[in-house]
N, C-alpha and C positions, 0 to 999 in steps of 0.2 A: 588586751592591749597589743598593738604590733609596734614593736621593736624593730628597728633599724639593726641592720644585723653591725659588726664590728666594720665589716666592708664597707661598707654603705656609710660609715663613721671617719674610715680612713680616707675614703676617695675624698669625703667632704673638704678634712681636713689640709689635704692635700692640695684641693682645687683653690681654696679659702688664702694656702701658705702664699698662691702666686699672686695674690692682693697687697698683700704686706706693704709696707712702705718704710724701707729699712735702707735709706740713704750712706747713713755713717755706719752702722752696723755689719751693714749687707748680711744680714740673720734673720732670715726670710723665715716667720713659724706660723704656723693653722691654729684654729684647736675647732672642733667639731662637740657639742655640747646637745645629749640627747633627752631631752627631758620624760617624763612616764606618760604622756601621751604617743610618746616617738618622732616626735617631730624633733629637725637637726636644725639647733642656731649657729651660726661658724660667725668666728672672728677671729684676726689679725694683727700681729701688733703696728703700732705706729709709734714713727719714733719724730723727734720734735730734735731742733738744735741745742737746746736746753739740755737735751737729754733727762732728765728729773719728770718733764711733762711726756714721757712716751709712756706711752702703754702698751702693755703686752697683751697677747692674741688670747688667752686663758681668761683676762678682764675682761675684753671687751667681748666675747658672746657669752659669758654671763651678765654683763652691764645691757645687753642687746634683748637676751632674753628677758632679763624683767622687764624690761622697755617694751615690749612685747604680749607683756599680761602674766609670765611666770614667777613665781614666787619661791620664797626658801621652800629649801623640801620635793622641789617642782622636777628635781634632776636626778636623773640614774646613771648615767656614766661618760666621759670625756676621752676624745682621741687628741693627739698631739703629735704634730706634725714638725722637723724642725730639718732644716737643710745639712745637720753634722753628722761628722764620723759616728760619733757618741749618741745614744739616746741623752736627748734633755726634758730631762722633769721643769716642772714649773718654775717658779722663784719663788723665794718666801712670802711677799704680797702676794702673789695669782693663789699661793696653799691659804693663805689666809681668808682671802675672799671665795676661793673654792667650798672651803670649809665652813663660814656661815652660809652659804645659800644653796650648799649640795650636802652636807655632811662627810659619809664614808665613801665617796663616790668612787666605781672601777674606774681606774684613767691610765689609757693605752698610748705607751709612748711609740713613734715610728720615726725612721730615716728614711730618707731617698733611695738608702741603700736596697729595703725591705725586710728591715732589723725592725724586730717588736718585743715588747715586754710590757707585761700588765702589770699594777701594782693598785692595792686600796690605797688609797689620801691619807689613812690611818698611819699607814708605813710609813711615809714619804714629810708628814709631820705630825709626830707624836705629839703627847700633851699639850693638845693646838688649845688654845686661845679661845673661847666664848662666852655666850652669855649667860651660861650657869656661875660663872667669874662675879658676874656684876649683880648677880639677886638678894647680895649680902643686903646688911641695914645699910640704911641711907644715913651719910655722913648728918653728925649734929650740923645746926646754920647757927651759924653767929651772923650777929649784928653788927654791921660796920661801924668801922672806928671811930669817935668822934675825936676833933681836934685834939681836944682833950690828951685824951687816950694813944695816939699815933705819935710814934716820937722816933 
């Protein structure tokens, strides 16, 4: 396999950051998403006046990458690009959706500054959330109520 080196992950994400569309925000972020073939999907967040409908850069190139033919399991590590002092990690949704469709994935935070720190998904959200959760028994059905019966 050829791997996209971490460079070649940063520039993406970097290139990607200057897409954004961050109006109200002005919190301009990348994210560079390398899947095991090596090939880079980058996306951007967008942000909407609702604010509730914006989506962050970490969804959308794994929403892109499926879109694209990739599938869970398909991803080996994520760069992240964001305009602040601070490295910023993802949000709780982008760890969530990271986490079913990448698993433990390496994900490299960067600043404008050229501040880095890598961290596994693992770290950044423990006892995440999936579908080993849901393989319990399947809820008994009932039968709806008849007149009768609803009171």
């Amino acid at each position: 396999m050829d791997h996209a080196s971490w460079q070649d992950l940063i520039q993406a994400a970097l290139a990607v950051r200057q897409k954004a569309q961050a109006p109200y925000s002005k919190f301009f972020v990348g994210a560079a998403l390398e899947d095991r073939s090596g090939k880079i999907h980058t996306g951007c967040n967008v942000e909407n006046a609702t604010y509730g409908l914006t989506i962050c850069a970490e969804r959308v190139a794994v929403y892109k990458a499926i879109s694209e033919g990739c599938r869970a399991g398909d991803f080996r590590r994520l760069a992240i690009a964001a305009d602040s002092p601070e490295l910023t990690p993802p949000c709780g949704a982008c760890r969530q959706i990271l986490w079913e469709f990448g698993g433990d994935l390496e994900i490299l935070l960067v600043n404008l500054a050229g501040e880095s720190r890598c961290y596994r998904l693992s770290d950044l959200l423990p006892l995440a959330f999936d579908a080993r959760f849901l393989s319990g028994p399947a809820p008994p059905v009932s039968s709806p109520a008849t007149p009768s019966q609803a009171s």
